[in-house]
C-alpha positions as CSV (number, residue, x, y, z in Angstrom):
1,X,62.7,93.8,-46.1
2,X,63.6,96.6,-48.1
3,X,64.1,100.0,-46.2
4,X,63.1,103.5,-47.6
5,X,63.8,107.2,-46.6
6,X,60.5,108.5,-46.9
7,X,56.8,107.1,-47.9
8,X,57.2,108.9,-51.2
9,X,60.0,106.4,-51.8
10,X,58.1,103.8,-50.9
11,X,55.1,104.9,-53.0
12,X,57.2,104.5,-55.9
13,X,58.9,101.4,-55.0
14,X,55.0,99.9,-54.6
15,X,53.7,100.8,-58.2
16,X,57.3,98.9,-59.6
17,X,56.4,95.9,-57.3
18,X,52.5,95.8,-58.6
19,X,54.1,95.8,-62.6
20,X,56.4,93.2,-61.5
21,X,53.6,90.6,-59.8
22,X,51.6,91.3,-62.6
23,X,54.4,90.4,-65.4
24,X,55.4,87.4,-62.8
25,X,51.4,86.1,-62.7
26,X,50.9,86.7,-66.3
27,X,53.8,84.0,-67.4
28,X,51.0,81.7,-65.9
29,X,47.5,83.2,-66.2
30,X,46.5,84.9,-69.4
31,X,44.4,88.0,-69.6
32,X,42.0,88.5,-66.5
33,X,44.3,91.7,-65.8
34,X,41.6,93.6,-64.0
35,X,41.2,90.1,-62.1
36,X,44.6,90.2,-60.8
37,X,44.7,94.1,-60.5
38,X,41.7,93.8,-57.7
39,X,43.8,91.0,-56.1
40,X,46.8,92.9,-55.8
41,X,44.6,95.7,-54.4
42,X,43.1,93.8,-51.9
43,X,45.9,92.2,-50.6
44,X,47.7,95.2,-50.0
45,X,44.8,96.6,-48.6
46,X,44.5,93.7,-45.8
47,X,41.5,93.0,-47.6
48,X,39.7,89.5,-48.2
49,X,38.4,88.8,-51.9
50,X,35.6,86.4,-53.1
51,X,36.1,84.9,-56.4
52,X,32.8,84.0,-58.6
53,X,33.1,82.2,-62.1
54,X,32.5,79.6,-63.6
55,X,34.4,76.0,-63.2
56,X,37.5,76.3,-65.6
57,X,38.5,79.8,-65.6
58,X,41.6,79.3,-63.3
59,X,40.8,80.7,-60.1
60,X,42.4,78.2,-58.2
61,X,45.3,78.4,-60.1
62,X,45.4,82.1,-60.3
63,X,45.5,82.0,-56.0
64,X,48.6,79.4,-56.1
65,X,50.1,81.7,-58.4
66,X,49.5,84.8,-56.1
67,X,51.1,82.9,-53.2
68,X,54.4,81.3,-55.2
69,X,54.6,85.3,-56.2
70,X,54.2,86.9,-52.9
71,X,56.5,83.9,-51.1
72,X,53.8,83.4,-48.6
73,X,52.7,79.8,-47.3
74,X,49.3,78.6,-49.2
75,X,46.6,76.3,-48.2
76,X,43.8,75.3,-49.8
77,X,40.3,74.1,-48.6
78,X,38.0,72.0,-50.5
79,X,34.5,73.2,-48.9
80,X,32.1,70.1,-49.0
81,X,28.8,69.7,-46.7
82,X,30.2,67.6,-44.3
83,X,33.2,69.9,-43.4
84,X,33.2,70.7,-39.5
85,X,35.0,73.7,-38.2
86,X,37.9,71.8,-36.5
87,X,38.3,70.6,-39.5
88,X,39.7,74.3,-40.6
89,X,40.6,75.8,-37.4
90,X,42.2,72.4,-35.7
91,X,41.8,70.4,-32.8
92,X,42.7,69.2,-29.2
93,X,44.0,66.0,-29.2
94,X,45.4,63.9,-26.5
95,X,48.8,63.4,-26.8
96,X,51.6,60.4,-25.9
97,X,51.8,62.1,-22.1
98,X,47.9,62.5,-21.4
99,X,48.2,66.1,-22.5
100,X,45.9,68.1,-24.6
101,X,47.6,69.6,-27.3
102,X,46.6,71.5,-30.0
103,X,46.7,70.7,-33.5
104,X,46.7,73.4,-35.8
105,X,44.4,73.1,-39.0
106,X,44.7,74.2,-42.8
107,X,44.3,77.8,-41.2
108,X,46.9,78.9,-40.6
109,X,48.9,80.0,-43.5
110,X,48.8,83.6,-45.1
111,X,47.0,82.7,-48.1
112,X,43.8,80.7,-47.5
113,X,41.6,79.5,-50.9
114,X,38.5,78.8,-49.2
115,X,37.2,76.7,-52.2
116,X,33.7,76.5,-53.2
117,X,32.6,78.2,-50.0
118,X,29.1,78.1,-50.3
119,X,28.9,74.2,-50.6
120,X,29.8,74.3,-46.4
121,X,27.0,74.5,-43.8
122,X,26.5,77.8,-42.1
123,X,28.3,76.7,-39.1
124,X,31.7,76.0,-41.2
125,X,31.4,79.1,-43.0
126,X,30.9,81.2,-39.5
127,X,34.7,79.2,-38.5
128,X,36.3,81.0,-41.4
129,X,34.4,84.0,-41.1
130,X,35.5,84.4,-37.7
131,X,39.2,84.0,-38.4
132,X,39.2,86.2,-41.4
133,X,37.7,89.1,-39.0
134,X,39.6,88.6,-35.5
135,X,42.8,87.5,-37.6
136,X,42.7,85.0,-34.8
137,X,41.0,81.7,-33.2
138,X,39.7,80.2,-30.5
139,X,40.2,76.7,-29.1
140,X,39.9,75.0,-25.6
141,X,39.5,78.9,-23.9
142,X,43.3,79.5,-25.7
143,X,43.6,82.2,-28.7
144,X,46.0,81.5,-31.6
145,X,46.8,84.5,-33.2
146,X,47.0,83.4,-37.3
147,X,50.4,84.4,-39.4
148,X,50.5,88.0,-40.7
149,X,49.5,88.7,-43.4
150,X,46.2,86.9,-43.6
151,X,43.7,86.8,-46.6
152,X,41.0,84.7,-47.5
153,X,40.6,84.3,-51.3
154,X,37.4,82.3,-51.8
155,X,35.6,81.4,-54.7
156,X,31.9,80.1,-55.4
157,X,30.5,79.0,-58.2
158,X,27.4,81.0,-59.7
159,X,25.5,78.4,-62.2
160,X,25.7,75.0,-59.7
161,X,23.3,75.9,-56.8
162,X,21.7,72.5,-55.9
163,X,23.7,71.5,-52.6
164,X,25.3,75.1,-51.8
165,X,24.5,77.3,-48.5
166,X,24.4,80.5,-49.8
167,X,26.6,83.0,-47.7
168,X,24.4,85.4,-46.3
169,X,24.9,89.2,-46.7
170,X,26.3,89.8,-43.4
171,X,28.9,87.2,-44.0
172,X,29.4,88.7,-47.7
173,X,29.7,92.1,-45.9
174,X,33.3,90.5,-44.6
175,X,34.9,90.5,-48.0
176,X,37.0,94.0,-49.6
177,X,35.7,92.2,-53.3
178,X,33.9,91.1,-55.0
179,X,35.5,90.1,-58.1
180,X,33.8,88.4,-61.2
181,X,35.6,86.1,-63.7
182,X,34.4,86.4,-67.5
183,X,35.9,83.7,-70.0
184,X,38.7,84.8,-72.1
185,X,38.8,86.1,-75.7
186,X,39.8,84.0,-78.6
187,X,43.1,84.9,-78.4
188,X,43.4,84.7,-75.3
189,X,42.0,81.0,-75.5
190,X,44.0,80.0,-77.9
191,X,47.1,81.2,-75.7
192,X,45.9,79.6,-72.6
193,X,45.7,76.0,-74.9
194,X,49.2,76.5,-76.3
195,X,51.1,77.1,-72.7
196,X,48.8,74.4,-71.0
197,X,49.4,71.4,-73.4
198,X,53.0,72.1,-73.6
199,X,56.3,71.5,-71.9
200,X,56.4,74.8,-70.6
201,X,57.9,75.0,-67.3
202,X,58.0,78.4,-65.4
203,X,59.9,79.5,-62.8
204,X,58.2,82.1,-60.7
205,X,60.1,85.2,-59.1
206,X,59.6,85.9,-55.8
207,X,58.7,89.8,-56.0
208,X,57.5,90.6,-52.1
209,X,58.0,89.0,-48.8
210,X,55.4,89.0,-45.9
211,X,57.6,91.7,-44.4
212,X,57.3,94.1,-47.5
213,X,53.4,93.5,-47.5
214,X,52.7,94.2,-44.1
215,X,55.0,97.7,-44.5
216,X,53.1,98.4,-48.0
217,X,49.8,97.8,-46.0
218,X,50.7,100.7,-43.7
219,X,51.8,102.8,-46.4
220,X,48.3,102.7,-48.4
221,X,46.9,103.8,-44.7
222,X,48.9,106.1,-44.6
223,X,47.8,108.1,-47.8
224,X,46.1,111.8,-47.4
225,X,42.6,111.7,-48.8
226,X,40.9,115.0,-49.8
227,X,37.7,116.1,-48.2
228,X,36.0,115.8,-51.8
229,X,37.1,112.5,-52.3
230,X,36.3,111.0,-48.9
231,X,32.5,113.0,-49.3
232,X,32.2,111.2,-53.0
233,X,32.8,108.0,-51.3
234,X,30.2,108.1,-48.4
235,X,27.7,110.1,-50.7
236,X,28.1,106.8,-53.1
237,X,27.6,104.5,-50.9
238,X,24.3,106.1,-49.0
239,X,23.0,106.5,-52.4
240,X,22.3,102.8,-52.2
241,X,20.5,102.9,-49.4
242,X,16.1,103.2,-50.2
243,X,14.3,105.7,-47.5
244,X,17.7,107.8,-46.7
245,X,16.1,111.0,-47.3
246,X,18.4,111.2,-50.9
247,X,15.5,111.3,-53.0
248,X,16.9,108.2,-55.3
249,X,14.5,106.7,-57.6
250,X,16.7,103.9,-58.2
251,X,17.7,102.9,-54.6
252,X,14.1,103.6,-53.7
253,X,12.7,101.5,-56.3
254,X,14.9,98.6,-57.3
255,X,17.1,98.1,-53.7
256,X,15.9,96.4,-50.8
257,X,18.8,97.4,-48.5
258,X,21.8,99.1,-49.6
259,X,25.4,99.1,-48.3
260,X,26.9,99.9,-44.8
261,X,29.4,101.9,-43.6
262,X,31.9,99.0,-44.3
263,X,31.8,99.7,-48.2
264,X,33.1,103.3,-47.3
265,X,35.9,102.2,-45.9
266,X,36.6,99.7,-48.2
267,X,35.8,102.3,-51.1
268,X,38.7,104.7,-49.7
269,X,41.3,102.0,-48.9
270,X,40.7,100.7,-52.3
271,X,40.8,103.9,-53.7
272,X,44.2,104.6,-52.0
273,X,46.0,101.3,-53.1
274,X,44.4,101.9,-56.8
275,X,46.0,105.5,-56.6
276,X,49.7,104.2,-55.6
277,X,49.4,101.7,-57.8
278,X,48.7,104.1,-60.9
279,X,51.7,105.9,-59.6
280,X,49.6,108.7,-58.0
281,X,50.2,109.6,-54.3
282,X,46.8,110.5,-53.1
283,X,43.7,109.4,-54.7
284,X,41.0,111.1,-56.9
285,X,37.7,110.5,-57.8
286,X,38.2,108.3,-61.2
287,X,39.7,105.7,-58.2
288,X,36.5,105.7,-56.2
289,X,34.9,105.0,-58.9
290,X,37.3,102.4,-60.0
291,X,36.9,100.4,-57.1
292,X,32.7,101.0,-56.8
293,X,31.9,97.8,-58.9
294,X,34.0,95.0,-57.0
295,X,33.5,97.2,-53.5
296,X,29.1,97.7,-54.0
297,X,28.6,94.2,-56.1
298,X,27.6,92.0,-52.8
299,X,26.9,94.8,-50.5
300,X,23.4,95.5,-52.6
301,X,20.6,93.7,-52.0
302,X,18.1,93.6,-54.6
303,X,13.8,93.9,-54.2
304,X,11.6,91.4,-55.9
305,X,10.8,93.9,-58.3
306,X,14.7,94.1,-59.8
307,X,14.5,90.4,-59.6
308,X,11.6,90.2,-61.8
309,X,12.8,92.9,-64.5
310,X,15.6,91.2,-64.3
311,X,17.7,94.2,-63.1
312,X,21.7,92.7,-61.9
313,X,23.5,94.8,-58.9
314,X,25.8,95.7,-62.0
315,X,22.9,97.5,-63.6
316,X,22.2,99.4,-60.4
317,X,25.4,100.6,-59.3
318,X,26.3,102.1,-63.2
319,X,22.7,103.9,-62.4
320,X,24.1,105.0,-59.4
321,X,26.9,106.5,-60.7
C-alpha cells in the first residue's frame, strides 16, 4: 500500500497508475481504449459495469486481463438456464461430523464476470443482483460479507435473443455502465491476428493492489464538486424524465420513463474519477458529459413510438444534450 502526504499527492499518483493499467492492458487487448477507460472508471468508482457486444470482441478476455492487472482474485460464471443461485452464492452441506458447513460459491472473489447474464432465469440474476448491492450474502440466517473490493463485470450479448431473460430495468439500474463494444478497425484487426496466432507470451505487471483501490475509491469521494457542475448533472438527468414540468419535447415524446436519482450519482462519481484521471483535481462539465452515454444508456426507457422510428437511447441522449 503506498502512503501519501496529502490527497493532492494521491491525485497525481492515480492518473500515473490509470496510464500504467492502460499500457499494461493494451500489451493484450488492442484498441477499445474508451472500453477500458470506462472500466478503469468504474472500478475506482466502486462501480459495477455491463459489457454488451458481440461474440468475439474480447470481453472475456479484456476482464481476465483487468484482474491479472489489478492482482485481484477472478472468477468467472458461465450463465446458462439451469443455473440455481447456490450455484453462485454456495451452499450448506453436511459435513464428516454431522455439521452444516458452508461452502462458499464462485462469489466470492473481487472480480466477478457474470458471463452472458441474461441467458439465467430471473431468480439467478436476483442472487447476483443482490450480492452486487449489499456487497454481502445470505445463507442458513448467516451473512458472509464478500472480499473488498467487489465488482461485477457482466456481459450480454445483443443479436442472440432466443433463450435469454432479459434483465429488467430495475436490475439494469444496479450497474455504474453501460459500456458498448464496437469491432475494431483494420488495423487494429490486423494487429489483433498478428499477436493472437503467434508465440507471443506476455507477462503482465501488477500496477494496483486491493489495498490501493479501496484508498483510490475514497479519494475520488473525496473530490470538491462545484454547485454548477452538481446542477448540470441533476438538470441532465431530469431532462429524461417525460411529464417533469421541463417542457422537453424529446423526453415527452420519444421516452417512456427516464432515469432516477441513481444516474446522478453515478454521473458525478464518474465525473470525479474521469477528472483525476485527466489529471484535473475537481471536475468540470466536459466530464459530466463524458460520462452521460455509458451512465443514461440503460437507464432510458424507450416508448413505442421511438421503437417504431427507430430512434436508439444513443440518439436520445445526444438530443438531450
Amino acid at each position: 500500500m503506498q502512503s501519501f502526504s496529502n490527497d493532492i499527492e494521491a491525485a497525481d499518483a492515480l492518473k500515473v497508475q490509470a496510464n500504467e493499467i492502460r499500457k499494461a492492458i493494451g500489451q493484450i487487448i488492442v484498441g477499445q481504449d474508451d472500453v477500458v477507460e470506462k472500466l478503469i472508471i468504474s472500478i475506482l468508482c466502486n462501480g459495477h459495469t455491463l459489457l454488451v457486444g458481440v461474440p468475439g470482441l474480447a470481453k472475456t478476455l479484456l476482464v481476465k486481463t483487468i484482474a491479472d492487472v489489478l492482482h485481484l482474485s477472478f472468477k468467472r460464471i458461465q450463465f446458462t438456464p439451469d443455473l440455481m443461485p447456490s450455484d453462485i452464492t454456495g451452499a450448506e452441506i453436511l459435513n464428516e461430523q454431522r455439521q452444516f458447513q458452508f461452502i462458499k460459491g464462485p462469489l466470492f472473489a473481487n472480480i466477478i464476470l457474470a458471463d452472458e447474464i441474461n441467458r439465467t432465469p430471473p431468480k439467478t440474476q436476483a442472487s447476483l443482483l443482490e450480492a452486487m448491492q449489499e456487497k454481502s450474502i445470505t445463507a442458513g440466517g448467516t451473512l458472509y460479507k464478500l472480499p473488498a473490493p467487489f465488482f461485477v463485470l457482466a456481459t450480454q450479448n445483443p443479436i442472440e435473443q432466443e433463450g435469454t431473460y432479459p434483465l429488467p430495468e430495475a436490475q439494469l439500474d444496479r450497474f455504474m455502465f453501460q459500456v458498448t463494444l464496437d469491432y475494431p478497425t483494420f488495423e487494429e484487426e490486423v494487429m489483433i491476428v498478428r499477436n493472437t496466432t503467434g508465440s507471443m507470451n506476455i507477462d503482465l505487471p501488477k500496477v494496483l493492489s486491493a489495498e490501493d483501490i479501496l484508498y483510490f475509491q475514497d479519494l475520488v469521494r473525496r473530490v470538491p464538486v462545484a454547485d454548477n457542475v452538481l446542477e448540470y448533472a441533476v438538470r441532465l438527468v431530469q431532462k429524461t424524465r417525460p411529464g417533469s414540468g421541463n417542457n422537453n419535447t424529446v423526453a415527452n415524446q420519444y421516452i417512456a420513463y427516464g432515469a432516477g436519482p441513481r444516474a446522478s450519482q453515478f454521473l458525478i462519481l464518474g465525473a470525479k474519477c474521469h477528472a483525476l484521471v485527466k489529471g484535473k483535481y475537481s471536475p468540470d462539465i466536459e466530464d459530466v458529459r463524458a460520462m452521460v452515454l455509458p451512465v443514461l444508456r440503460h437507464r432510458i426507457l424507450r416508448n413505442y413510438k421511438a421503437e417504431a422510428e427507430g430512434i436508439t437511447q444513443e440518439t436520445l441522449i445526444k438530443q438531450l444534450l
